[in-house]
KEVEXDO-328972 format. One record per residue (C-alpha): residue in three letters; x, y, z. Coordinates in pm, whole numbers, padded with zeros to 5 digits, always signed. Layout:
BEGIN
ALAXYZ
...
//
This chain:
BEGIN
UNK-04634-00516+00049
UNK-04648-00148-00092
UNK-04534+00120+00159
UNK-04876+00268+00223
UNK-05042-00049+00307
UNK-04838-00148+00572
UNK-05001-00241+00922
UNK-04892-00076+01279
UNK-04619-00154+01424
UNK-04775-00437+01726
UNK-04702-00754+01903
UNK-05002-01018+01854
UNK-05309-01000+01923
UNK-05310-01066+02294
UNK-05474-00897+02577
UNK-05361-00581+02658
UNK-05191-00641+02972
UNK-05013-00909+02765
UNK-04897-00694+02506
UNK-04798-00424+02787
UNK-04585-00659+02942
UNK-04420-00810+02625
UNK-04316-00453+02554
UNK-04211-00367+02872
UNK-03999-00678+02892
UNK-03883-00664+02578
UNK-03765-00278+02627
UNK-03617-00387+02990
UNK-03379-00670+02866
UNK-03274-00438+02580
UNK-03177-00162+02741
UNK-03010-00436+03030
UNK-02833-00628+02729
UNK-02632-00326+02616
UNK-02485-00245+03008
UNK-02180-00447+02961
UNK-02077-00238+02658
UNK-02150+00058+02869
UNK-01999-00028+03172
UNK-01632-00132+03035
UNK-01408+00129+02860
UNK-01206-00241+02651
UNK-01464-00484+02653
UNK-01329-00835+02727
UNK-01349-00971+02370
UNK-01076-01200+02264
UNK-00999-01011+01944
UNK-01136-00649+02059
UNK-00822-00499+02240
UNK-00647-00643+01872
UNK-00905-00400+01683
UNK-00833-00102+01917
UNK-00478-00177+01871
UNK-00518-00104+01495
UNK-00810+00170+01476
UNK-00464+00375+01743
UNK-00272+00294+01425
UNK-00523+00462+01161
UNK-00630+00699+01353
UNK-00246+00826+01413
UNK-00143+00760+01077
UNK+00071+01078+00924
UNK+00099+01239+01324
UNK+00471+01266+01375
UNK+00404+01022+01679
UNK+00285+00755+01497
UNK+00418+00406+01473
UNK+00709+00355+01370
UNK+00712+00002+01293
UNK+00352-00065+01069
UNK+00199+00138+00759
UNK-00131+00228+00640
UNK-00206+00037+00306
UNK-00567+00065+00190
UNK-00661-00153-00128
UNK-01044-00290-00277
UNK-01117-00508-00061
UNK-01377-00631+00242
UNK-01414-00622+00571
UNK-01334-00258+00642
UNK-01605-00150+00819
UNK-01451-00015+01158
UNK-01131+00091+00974
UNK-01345+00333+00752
UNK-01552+00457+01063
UNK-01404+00433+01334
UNK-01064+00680+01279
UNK-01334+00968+01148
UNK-01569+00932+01433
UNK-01219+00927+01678
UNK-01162+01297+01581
UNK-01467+01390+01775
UNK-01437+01156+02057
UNK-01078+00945+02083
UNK-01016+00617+01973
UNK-01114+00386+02237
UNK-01489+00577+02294
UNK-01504+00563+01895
UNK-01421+00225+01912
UNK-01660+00108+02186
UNK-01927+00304+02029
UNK-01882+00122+01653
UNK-01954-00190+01906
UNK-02262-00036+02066
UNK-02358+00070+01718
UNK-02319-00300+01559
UNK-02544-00448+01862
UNK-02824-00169+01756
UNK-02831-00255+01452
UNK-02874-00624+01511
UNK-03161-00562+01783
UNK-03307-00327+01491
UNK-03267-00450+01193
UNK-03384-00857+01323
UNK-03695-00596+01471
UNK-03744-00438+01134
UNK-03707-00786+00914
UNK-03998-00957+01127
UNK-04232-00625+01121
UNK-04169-00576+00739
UNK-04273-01004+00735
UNK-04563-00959+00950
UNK-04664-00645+01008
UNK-04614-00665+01378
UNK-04298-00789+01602
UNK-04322-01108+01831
UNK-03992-01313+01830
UNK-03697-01132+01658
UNK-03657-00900+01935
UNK-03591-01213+02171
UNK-03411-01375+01940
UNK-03153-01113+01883
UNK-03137-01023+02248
UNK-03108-01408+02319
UNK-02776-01398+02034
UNK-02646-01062+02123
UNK-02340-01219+02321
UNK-02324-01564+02144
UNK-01997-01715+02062
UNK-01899-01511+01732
UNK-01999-01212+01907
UNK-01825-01203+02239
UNK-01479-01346+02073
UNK-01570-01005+01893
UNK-01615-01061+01537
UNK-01747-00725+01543
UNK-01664-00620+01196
UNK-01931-00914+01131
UNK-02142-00805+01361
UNK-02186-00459+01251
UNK-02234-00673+00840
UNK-02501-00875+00997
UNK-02712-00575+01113
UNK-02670-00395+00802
UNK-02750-00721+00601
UNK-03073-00748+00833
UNK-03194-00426+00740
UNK-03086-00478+00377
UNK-03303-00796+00388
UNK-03589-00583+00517
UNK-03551-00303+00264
UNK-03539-00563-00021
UNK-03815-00734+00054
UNK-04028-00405+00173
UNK-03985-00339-00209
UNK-03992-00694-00371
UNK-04358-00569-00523
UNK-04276-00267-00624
UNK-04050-00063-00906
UNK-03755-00288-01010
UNK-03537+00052-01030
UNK-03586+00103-00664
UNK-03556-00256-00585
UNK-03222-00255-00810
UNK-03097+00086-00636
UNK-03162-00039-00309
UNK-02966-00362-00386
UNK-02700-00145-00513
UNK-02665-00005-00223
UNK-02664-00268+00059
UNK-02454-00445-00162
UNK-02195-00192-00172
UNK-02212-00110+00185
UNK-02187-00475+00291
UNK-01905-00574+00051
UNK-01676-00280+00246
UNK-01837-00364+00581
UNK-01773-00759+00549
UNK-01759-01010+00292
UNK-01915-01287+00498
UNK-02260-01067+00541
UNK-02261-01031+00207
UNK-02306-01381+00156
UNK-02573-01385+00420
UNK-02769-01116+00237
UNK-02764-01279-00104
UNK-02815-01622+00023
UNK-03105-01502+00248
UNK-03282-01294-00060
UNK-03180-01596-00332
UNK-03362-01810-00109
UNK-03638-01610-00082
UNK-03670-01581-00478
UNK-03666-01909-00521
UNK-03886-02004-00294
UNK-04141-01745-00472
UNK-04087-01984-00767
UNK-04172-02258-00576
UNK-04514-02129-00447
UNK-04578-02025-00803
UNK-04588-01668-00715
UNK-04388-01547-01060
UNK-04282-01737-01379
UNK-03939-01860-01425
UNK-03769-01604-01665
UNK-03881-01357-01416
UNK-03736-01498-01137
UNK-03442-01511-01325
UNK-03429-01231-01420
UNK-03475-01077-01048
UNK-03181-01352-00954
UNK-02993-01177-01208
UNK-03033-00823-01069
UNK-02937-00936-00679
UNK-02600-01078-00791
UNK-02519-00821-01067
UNK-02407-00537-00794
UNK-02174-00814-00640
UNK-01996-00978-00949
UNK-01916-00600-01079
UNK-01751-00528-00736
UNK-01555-00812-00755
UNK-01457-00804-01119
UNK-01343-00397-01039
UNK-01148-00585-00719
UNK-00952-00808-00957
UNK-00827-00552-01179
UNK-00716-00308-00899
UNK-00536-00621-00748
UNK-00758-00598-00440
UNK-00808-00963-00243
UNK-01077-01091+00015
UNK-00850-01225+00272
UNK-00527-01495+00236
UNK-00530-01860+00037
UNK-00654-02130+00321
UNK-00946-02330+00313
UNK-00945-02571+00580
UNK-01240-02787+00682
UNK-01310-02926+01068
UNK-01638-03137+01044
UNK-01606-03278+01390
UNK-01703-02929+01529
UNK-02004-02861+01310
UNK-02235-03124+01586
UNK-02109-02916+01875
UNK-02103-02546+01766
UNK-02484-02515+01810
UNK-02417-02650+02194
UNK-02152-02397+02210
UNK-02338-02124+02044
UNK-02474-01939+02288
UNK-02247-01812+02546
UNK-01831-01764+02480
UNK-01703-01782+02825
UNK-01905-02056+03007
UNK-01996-02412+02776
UNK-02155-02526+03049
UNK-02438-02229+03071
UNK-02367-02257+02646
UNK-02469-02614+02633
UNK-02789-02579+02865
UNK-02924-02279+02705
UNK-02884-02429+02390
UNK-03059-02731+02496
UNK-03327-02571+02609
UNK-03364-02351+02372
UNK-03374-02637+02058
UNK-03573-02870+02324
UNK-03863-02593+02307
UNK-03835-02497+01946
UNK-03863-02898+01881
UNK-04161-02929+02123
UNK-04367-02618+01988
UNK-04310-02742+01612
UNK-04411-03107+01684
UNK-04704-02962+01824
UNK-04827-02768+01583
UNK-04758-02432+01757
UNK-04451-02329+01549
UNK-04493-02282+01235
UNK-04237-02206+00952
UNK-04409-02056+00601
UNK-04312-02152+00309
UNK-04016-01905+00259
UNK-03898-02032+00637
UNK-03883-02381+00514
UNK-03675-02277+00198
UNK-03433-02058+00403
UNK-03388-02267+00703
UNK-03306-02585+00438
UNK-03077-02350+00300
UNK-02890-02242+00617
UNK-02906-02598+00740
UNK-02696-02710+00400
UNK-02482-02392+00407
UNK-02346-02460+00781
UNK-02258-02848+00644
UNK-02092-02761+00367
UNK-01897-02397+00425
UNK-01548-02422+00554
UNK-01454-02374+00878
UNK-01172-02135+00707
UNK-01212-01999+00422
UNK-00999-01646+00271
UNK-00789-01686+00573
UNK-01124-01635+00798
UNK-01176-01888+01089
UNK-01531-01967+01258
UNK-01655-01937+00913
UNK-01927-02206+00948
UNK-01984-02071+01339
UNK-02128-01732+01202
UNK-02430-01946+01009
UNK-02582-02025+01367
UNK-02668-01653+01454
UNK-02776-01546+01121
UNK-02993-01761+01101
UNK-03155-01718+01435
UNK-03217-01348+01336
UNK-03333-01404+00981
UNK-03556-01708+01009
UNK-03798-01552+01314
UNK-03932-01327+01034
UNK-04033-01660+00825
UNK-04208-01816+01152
UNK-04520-01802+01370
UNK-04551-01888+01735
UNK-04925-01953+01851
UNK-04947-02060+02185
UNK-05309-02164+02353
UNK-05363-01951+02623
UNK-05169-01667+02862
UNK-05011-01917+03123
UNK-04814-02036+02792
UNK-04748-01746+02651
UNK-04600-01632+03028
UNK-04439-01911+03045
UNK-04269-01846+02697
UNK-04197-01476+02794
UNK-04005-01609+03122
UNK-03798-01883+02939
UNK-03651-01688+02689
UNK-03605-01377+02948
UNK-03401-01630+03138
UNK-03203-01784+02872
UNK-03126-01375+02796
UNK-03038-01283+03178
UNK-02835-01596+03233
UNK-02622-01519+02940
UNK-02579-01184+03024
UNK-02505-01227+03377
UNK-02214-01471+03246
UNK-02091-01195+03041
UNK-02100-00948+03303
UNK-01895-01153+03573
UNK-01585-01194+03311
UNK-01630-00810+03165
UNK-01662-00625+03466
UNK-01300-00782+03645
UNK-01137-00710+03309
UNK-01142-00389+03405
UNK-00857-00430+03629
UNK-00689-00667+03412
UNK-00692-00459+03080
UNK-00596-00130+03333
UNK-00298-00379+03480
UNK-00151-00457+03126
UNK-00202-00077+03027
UNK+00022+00035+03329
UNK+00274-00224+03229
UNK+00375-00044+02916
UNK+00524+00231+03072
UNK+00786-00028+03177
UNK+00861-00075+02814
UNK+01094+00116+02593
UNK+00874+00302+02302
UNK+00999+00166+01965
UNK+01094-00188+02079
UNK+00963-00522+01986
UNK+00742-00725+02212
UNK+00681-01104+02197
UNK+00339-01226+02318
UNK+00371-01619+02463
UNK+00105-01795+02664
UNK+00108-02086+02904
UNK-00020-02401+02848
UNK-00150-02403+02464
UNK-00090-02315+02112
UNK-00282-02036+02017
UNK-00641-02206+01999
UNK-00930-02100+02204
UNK-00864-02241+02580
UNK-01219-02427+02570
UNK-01114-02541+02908
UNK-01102-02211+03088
UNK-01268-01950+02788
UNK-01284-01697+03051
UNK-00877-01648+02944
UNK-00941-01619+02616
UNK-01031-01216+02629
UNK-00652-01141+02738
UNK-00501-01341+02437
UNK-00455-00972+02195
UNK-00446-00738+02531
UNK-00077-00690+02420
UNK-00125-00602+02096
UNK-00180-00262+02251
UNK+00187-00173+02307
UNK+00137-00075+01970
UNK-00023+00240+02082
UNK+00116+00310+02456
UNK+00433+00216+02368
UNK+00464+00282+01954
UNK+00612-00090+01976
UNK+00589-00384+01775
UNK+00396-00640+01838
UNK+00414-00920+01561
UNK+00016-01070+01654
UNK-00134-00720+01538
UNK-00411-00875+01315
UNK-00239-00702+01000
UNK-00329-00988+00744
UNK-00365-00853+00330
UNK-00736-00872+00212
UNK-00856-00812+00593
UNK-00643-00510+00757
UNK-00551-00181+00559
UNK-00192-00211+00776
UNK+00123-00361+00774
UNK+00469-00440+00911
UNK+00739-00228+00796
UNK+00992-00392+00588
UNK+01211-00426+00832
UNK+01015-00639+01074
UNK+00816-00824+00798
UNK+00992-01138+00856
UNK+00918-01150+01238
UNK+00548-01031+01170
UNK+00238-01272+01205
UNK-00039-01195+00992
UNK-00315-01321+01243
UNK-00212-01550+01510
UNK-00197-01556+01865
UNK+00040-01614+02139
UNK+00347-01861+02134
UNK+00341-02147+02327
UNK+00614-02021+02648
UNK+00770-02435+02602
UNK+00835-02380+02214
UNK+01033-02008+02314
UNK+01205-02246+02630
UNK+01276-02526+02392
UNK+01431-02216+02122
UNK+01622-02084+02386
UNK+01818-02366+02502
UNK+01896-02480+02147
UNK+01667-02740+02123
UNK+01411-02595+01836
UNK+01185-02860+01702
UNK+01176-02880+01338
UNK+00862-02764+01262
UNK+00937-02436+01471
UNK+00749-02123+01284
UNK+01060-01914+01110
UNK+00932-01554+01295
UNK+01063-01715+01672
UNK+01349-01960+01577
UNK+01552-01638+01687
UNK+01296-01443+01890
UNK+01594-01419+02210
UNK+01794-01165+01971
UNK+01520-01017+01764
UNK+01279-00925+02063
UNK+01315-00660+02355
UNK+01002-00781+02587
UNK+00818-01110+02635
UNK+00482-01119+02759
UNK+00360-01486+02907
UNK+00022-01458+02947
UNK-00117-01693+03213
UNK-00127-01786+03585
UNK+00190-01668+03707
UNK+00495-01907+03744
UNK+00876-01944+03765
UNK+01076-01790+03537
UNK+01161-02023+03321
UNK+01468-01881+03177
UNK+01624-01651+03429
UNK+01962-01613+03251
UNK+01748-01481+02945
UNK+01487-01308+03131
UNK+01427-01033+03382
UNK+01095-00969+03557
UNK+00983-00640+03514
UNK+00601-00670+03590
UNK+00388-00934+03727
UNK-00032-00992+03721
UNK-00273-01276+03781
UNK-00293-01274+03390
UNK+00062-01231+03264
UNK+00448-01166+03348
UNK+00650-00921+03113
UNK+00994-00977+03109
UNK+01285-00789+02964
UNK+01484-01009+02756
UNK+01855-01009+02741
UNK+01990-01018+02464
UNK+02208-01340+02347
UNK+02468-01288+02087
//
């Protein structure tokens, strides 16, 4: 569609008290959906207070105060959006407003760009809004994924832009291509994907419906990937590197992510407003109400086989598969039309999906808001920490993986990663993993370092302690009693389980930090 020919921006054709209130809605729940960001100065985010920790690092890098144990070490390679933005935009406002503002950003641009996609389809909007609002705090996003998050928007709009122009000049098709490609490479590699998948799809499918001849489409397939496979041929020869070696597959999860989708911290309101969700979506297709076009039916076959087939880890990047689901769900309401028969229907639509949105959120707000207090607790326990020392980080009760029993823990998991700051210490679970994070661990605490993991289970450090290692024991904590100043067991307080090795210094409902004692 050529620039000057396209329609209004509108909802359908409804009465207009119908259309009033879809807008009004619409503009309510947005403007409601963004209050948690706004409300919490570290929102509760499993890996967010680990992404703070770092943009402190960056952002001091080259200050005589800066840390003394990690180094700034930028290379070609992806997922750098927040590291590129965030440090420049924390000179005019500090780094934890920059921060939360990159996140605030990221959710903008996947209300607007999912807005933009559908209206550039269309000519009007009708479901992306709700569908983005609906996704704004599912799974990938609340464990905060955000440099994703922020690549998904900008891939939405990329999507738009390309397709905007898919009739028009090839030089401004290719330049815009250029560009989105570029941006999205250094913002994150997995959006990338998205975007070229989503617009290869889209070609093809034009090939399909007979809409151009085959050397053209080739031709146009050509251009799309060009931009990509010169960034990554000027990334091999400057050594650069798109995350670590590790593929790993889990198919058992793939039947249960889309039940777990929806919400991080409660499966329970996950699972039913997933159900629900699908149950309708089935129901309005089966009777004829849903409709996907052509294009739809190409891209959603195409997302279907790309969620069975991807890794669950692939460059050293877990959830891989995970991050499918909401792409998806903001690309394909573009490719799909919703005709319901009358206004108690369409009412009825308006208030299922505006509950599925409010429940969500209401879940999100009853874990972020007593964070507060939680993330302000661990922040005052610092100062009971000597600056330049090295700090363990153990948990109770697991290894590391997400505690789907209680997820509502999950957000405290990197909260000590930001000794790193308050305390210039080291903390060896600073996500500082080559291909993902421009910084490192000093030589001299390299070997204690872990690229990306999270806490250590508190019986392996007991088990250490009293000489009983197991074999398999990870080499950075067969000696953590004499290479470590502080532990912090995160967890329901309990006895100390060492108490010749360990001193209490500070306890919380979410963690103990204990001075450890050296052992020759």
């Amino acid at each position: 569609m050529a620039p000057s020919s396209k329609p209004p921006l509108t909802i359908p054709a409804h009465p207009g008290s119908e259309r009033t209130v879809a807008i009004i809605v619409l503009a309510v729940l947005a403007a409601v959906s963004l209050l948690p960001v706004l409300l919490t100065p570290i929102p509760a985010m499993v890996d967010y207070p680990n992404h703070l920790a770092r943009m402190y690092i960056l952002s001091q890098n080259g200050a005589p105060d800066a840390n003394p144990h990690y180094e700034v070490a930028w290379a070609f390679y992806p997922n750098l959006g927040m590291d590129l933005l965030v440090p420049q935009l924390a000179r005019l406002t500090g780094v934890e407003t920059a921060t939360r503002l990159f996140l605030l950003l990221s959710q903008l641009l996947i209300i607007g760009g999912a807005l933009l996609l559908e209206w550039v389809r269309k000519g009007r909007v009708h479901l992306a809004g709700f569908a983005a609002l609906a996704f704004l705090y599912c799974l990938p996003f609340s464990w905060g994924f955000v440099n994703f998050e922020f690549g998904l928007g900008l891939a939405l709009f990329g999507i738009a832009v390309y397709l905007m122009l898919a009739d028009g000049p090839w030089p401004l098709r290719f330049a815009a291509n250029l560009l989105f490609v570029t941006a999205l490479y250094v913002a994150h590699f997995f959006s990338l994907g998205i975007y070229g998948a989503t617009l290869g799809l889209f070609e093809l499918s034009r090939i399909r419906g007979r809409q151009m001849s085959y050397p053209v489409a080739a031709a146009r397939l050509g251009a799309l990937a060009l931009p990509a496979l010169a960034l990554f041929a000027i990334m091999h020869v400057t050594a650069g590197s798109i995350g670590s070696e590790g593929t790993s597959w889990f198919p058992g999860f793939k039947p249960v992510w889309p039940l777990r989708i929806m919400n991080g911290y409660n499966l329970t309101v996950a699972a039913a407003t997933g159900l629900a969700l699908m149950i309708a979506l089935l129901l309005a297709a089966r009777r004829g109400v849903l409709r996907l076009e052509p294009a739809g039916i190409w891209l959603a076959t195409g997302f279907a086989l790309l969620y069975l087939v991807i890794p669950s880890k692939l460059f050293g990047t877990s959830f891989v598969d995970l991050r499918v689901i909401p792409a998806a769900a903001l690309i394909l309401p573009a490719f799909c039309s919703l005709s319901l028969p009358n206004r108690a229907w369409r009412m009825a639509a308006l208030a299922g999906i505006s509950g599925i949105i409010l429940l969500n959120l209401a879940v999100v707000l009853s874990v972020w808001l007593p964070y507060r207090a939680d993330y302000a607790a661990i922040i005052a326990s610092f100062q009971k920490i000597d600056r330049g020392s090295r700090v363990l980080v153990g948990s109770i009760g697991d290894n590391g993986d997400p505690p789907f029993a209680d997820l509502t823990s999950y957000p405290m998991y990197y909260a000590p990663t930001l000794a790193v700051h308050y305390a210039n210490a080291f903390v060896p679970n600073l996500f500082t993993e080559t291909g993902k994070q421009p910084v490192r661990p000093r030589e001299a605490v390299r070997n204690i370092a872990i690229p990306y993991g999270g806490p250590v289970p508190s019986d392996l450090l007991a088990a250490i302690a009293t000489g009983r290692p197991p074999a398999d024991a990870p080499p950075f904590v067969r000696t953590w009693y004499r290479d470590f100043d502080f532990l912090y067991v995160l967890g329901s307080p309990a006895a100390n389980p060492l108490p010749d090795l360990l001193e209490v210094l500070e306890t919380s409902e979410r963690f103990v930090l204990y001075r450890i004692r050296r052992k020759p």
